[in-house]
Phi, psi and omega in degrees: 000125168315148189272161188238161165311171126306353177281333209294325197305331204225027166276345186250283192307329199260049180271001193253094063355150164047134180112340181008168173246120170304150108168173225291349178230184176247145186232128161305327184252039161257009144233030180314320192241320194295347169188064203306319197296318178024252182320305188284306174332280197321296207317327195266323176274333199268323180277338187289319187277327194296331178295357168260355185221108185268009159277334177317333149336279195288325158302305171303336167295318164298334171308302209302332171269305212259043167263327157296311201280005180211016189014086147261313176097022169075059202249147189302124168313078157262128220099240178271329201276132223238097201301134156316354184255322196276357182259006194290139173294134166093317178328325173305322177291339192264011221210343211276181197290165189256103200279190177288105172240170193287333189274118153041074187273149180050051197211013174229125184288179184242031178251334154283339169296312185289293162356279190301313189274001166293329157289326181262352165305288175320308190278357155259012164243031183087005185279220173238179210213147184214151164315053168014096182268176193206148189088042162293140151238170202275155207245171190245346173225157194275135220245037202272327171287353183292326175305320192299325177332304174275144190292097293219129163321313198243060172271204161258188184275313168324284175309314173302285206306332176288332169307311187252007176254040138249021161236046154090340178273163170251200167311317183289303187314325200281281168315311153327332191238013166298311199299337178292019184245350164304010161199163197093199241210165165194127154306123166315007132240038158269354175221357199254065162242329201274013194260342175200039182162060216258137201027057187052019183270004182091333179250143159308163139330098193302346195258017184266135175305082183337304169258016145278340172263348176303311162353280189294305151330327199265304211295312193242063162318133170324130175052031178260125133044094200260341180258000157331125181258120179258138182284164208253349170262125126290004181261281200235061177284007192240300222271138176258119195227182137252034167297333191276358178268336158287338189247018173253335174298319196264027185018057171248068170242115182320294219250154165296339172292337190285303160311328187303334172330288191278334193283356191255117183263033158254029162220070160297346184288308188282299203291353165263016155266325179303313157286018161279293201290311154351298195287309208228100176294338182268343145319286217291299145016261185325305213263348196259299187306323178295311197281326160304303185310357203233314189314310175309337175261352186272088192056039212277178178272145189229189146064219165260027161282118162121184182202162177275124172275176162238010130237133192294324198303320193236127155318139163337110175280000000 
């Protein structure tokens, strides 16, 4: 197979389209017969792309959340007005128009395309692979107040969790899927208000690792470059571990969202969930594959709502 671009990637994978199979749920075997090839077709194009951006895991995963987490359903820009999911790094990849190819034309949406390649991006960078349900469709209107649903770098622990237990999620769910920052990148403003003037208080962020903020301080100097890119793992920034919950113990966790797990002290239940997933990658595993499957799930369109696209960007004409 010829190397492909990262734009290149889904000029290929998202080549399945139009025509769906109707019905009422999400399935693991739902293209068991309308496109039994799936899985290996993306699992192939995907690994193609991943050797030229080894960042590509954690951008597409992030597609993948907040495309679930406020069910836009892959939803369009319109007009002028531009959802914060459709500006996500790796979005390109998953959007570019779909050419006529040969594999299983109209028939795979492109909210499962991401979906799939967010499982198999994770399981080639070392996490775990989970059972997939499939047979999402793609939405036909745009979702933009629906974007405050997702949870903001410089919330409090409070303000997240009230984010996620209105979608049916718990603590557990919060911290597991907190764990997906074990590998990619964060611009130095998602965080560097905690680097020197943290709530206006003048001083850094007392729960920052001292000689983890001289670091960081050097990387995002005051009035220094707000899109420097840091890794959000300083241990193992390419790999899906449980490293980043060790390194939320030793209070190295990049974004103020990261730390509050452990740092916040009227909530020991959650920093005894950061020191479970510490102790057990394969705890962390378990519990990160159940928070998708359930994440994946959260209202999504189905049956004959919604339409398959034939550009992810834009609705059908």
């Amino acid at each position: 197979m010829p190397s492909f671009s990262i734009t290149t990637m889904v000029l290929v994978i998202i080549a399945m389209m139009m025509f769906g199979v109707s019905t009422a749920q999400l399935s693991p075997t739902f293209y068991a017969t309308s496109c039994s090839n799936l899985s290996n077709v993306v699992r192939e194009v995907v690994e193609q792309a991943r050797a030229n951006d080894v960042r590509l895991g954690a951008k597409i995963i992030r597609v993948h959340f907040h495309d679930c987490f406020v069910n836009l359903q892959m939803a369009y820009r319109a007009r002028k007005v531009q959802l914060r999911t459709c500006q996500q790094p790796g979005m390109k990849s998953l959007t570019a128009s779909k050419p006529h190819w040969s594999v299983c034309p109209g028939v795979v949406s492109c909210a499962d395309i991401v979906a799939l390649a967010s499982q198999i991006l994770v399981s080639l960078d070392g996490g775990p692979t989970w059972e997939l349900p499939l047979g999402r469709r793609d939405s036909r209107t745009a979702n933009r107040a629906g974007t405050t649903a997702i949870p903001g770098p410089f919330e409090t622990l409070t303000q997240i969790e009230a984010k996620y237990i209105a979608q049916g999620l718990d603590a557990t769910d919060l911290v597991a899927s907190s764990g997906a920052h074990t590998f990619g990148r964060a611009r130095c403003a998602t965080f560097s208000r905690r680097l020197f003037n943290f709530n206006n208080t003048g001083s850094p962020d007392s729960t920052i690792d001292p000689t983890y903020l001289q670091t960081l301080q050097q990387s995002c100097p005051q009035g220094g470059p707000a899109g420097t890119l840091n890794n959000l793992d300083p241990t193992t920034p390419d790999a899906f571990d449980n490293n980043y919950y060790t390194n939320v113990q030793n209070n190295r966790g990049l974004l103020q969202t990261d730390q509050v797990l452990f740092s916040t002290a009227d909530r020991p239940d959650v920093a005894a969930i950061v020191n479970r997933f510490a102790g057990s990658q394969a705890e962390f595993f378990a519990a990160f594959g159940q928070f998708m499957i359930r994440m994946g799930d959260l209202n999504p369109l189905t049956g004959n709502n919604g339409e398959i696209r034939t550009n992810c960007r834009r609705i059908n004409q």
